[in-house]
C-alpha positions as CSV (number, residue, x, y, z in Angstrom):
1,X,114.2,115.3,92.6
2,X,116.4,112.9,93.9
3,X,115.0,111.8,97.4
4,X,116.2,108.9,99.5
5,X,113.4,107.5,102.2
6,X,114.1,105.9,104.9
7,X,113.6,102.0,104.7
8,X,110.9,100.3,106.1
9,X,110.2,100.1,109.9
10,X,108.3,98.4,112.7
11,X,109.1,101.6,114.8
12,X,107.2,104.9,114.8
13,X,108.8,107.1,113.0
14,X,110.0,110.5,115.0
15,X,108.0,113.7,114.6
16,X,111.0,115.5,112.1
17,X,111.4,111.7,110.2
18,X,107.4,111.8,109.5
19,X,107.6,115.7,108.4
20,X,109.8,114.9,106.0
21,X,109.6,111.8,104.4
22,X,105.9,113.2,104.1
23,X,106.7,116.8,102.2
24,X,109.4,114.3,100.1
25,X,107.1,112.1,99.1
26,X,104.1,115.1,98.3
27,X,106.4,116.9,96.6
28,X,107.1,113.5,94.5
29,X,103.5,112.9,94.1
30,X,102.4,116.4,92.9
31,X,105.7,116.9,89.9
32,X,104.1,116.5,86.8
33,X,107.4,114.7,86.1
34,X,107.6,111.9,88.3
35,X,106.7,108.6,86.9
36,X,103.5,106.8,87.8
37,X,105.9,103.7,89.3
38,X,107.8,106.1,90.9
39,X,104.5,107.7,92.6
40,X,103.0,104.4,93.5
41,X,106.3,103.8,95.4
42,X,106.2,106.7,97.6
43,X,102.2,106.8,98.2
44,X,103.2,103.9,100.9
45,X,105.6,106.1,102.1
46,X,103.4,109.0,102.8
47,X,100.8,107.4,103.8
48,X,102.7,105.6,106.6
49,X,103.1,108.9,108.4
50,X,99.7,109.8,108.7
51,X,99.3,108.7,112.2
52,X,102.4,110.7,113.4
53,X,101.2,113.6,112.3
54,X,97.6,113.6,112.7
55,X,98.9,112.8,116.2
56,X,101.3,116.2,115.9
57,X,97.9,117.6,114.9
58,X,99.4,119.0,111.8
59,X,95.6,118.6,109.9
60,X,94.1,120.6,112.2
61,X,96.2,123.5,111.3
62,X,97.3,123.0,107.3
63,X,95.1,122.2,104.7
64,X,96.4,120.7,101.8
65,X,96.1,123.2,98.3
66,X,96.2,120.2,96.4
67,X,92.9,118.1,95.3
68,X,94.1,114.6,94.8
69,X,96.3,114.6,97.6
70,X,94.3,116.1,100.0
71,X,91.1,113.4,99.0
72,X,94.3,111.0,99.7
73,X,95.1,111.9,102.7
74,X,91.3,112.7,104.2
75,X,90.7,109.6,102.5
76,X,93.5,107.5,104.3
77,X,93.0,109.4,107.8
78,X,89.6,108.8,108.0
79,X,90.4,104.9,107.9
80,X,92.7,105.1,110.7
81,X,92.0,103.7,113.9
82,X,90.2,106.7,116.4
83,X,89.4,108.9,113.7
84,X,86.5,111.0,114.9
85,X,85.3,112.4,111.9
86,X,84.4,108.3,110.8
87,X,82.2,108.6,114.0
88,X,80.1,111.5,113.0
């Protein structure tokens, strides 16, 4: 899968950027044939969209099929600032 990201920012990516760049870099992450280099590249990459779409509220209504990537991602949300569920 040939998948170009968008470089790094200081600015908050927009709602359809953070959609994307997320399902590219999942998609990435989940092919059995993607190198582990090329994985620990992108992991950044989704992982920097978390806020925007926890913000979207896109959790609250998907759940992730995937085991490893959903830990990742509960993992990773739950150390975000706010998070409620690191409250409980």
């Amino acid at each position: 899968m040939n998948v170009c990201f968008m470089s790094s920012r200081s600015t908050t990516p927009a709602p359809e950027e953070a959609c994307t760049t997320f399902i590219a870099a999942a998609q990435l992450m989940l092919d059995p044939g993607t190198p582990e280099s090329r994985r620990m590249q992108v992991e950044p990459q989704l992982v920097a969209q978390l806020p925007v779409l926890r913000a979207l509220g896109v959790f609250n209504l998907f759940v992730l099929r995937d085991p490893a990537l959903r830990a990742l991602v509960d993992d990773e949300l739950a150390a975000l600032p706010g998070d409620r569920r690191s409250a409980a």
